[in-house]
N, C-alpha and C positions, 0 to 999 in steps of 0.2 A: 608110844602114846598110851597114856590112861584113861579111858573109856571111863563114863559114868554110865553105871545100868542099872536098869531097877533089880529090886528083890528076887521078883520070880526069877531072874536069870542064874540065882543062886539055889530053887527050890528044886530041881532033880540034881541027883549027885554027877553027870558026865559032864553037863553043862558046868554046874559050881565048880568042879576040876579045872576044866579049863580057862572058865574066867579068872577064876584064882590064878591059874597058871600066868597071862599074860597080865595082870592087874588091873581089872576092873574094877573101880571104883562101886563099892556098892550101897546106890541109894535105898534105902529104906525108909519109904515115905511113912510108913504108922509105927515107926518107932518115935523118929521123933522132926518129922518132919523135910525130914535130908538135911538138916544140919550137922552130923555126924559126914556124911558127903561131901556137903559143901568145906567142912574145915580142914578134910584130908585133901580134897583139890588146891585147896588155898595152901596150903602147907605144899606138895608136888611143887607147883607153879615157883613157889618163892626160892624152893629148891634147884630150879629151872628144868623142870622138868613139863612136859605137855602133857596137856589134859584136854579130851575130843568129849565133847558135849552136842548132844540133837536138843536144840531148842524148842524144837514140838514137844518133846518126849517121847514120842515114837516118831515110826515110819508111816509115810504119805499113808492112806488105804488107795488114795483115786490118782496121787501123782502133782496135785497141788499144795501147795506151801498154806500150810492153817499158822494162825497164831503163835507168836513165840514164848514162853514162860522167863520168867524174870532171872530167873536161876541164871541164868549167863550173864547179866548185866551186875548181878551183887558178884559173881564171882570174878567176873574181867575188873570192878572195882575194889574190891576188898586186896585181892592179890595183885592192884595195879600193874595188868597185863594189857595189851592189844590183845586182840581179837583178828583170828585168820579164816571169814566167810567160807564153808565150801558148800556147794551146793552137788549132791551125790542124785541123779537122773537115772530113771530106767528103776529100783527099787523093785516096786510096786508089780512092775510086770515080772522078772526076777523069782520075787516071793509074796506074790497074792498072799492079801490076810485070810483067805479062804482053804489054804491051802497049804498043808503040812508039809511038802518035801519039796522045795525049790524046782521050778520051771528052768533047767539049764540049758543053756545059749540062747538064753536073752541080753541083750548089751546094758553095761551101767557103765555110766561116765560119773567122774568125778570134776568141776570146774571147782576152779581156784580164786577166789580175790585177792585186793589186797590189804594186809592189814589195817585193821581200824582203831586209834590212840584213843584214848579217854581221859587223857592228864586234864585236860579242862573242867575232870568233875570232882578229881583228887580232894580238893580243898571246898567243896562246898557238901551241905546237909545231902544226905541220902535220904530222897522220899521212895513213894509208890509211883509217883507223877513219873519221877528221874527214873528209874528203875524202868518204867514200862518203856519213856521214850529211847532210853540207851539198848532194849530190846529190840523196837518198830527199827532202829536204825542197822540193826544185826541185821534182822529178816529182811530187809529191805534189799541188802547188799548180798543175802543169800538168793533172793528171788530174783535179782540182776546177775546173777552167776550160771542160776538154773535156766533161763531162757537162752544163754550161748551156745 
């Protein structure tokens, strides 16, 4: 799986090493917006290859599901893929944003959906309206995974 991660995951060299190492995609929102990102995901996928995306853009802080970014709905449509919900529990308590060195034996679940098609939007205009609703309906089915 190729992970998309922001920048900073690239700005100390142990971390850059390793994400390099396993291929993380790396987004770099002020260079030019993650489009650089988003065309090597789209390019993986078409390759058939998987690409793991957090639709928040980060981790919970309190454990609840915020907003999703669009960025998963231009990329399930441009690469004409489904979409496989998971909703990853426990996080937060794991690695507090307060806190540098992981709290270990805390429990994280992972629940699973099931995939979500999108051919029904293959052929019509991509707006902001589309984009956000093909999001609301990602989050949706991530936050019916996270209450299991």
């Amino acid at each position: 799986i190729h992970f998309i991660g922001k920048e900073e995951l690239f700005s100390l060299l142990p971390s850059r090493i390793f994400h390099e190492a396993v291929g993380t995609i790396n987004l770099n929102y002020s260079k030019d917006k993650g489009k650089s990102a988003l065309e090597t995901a789209i390019k993986y996928l078409k390759n058939g290859k998987i690409v793991g995306i957090f639709p928040e853009g980060r981790m919970t802080r309190n454990g609840r599901i915020s907003k999703g970014k669009v960025g998963i709905a231009k990329l399930a449509l441009k690469a004409k893929v489904a979409v496989l919900p998971m909703a990853i529990k426990g996080t937060y308590k794991l690695y507090p944003p307060t806190k540098s060195i992981p709290k270990f034996k805390k429990k994280v679940t992972l629940n699973v959906g099931e995939l979500i098609h999108f051919d029904k939007y293959y052929s019509k205009k991509i707006d902001k309206k589309t984009l956000r609703e093909i999001t609301d309906k990602i989050m949706a089915q991530i936050a019916k995974q996270a209450k299991i």
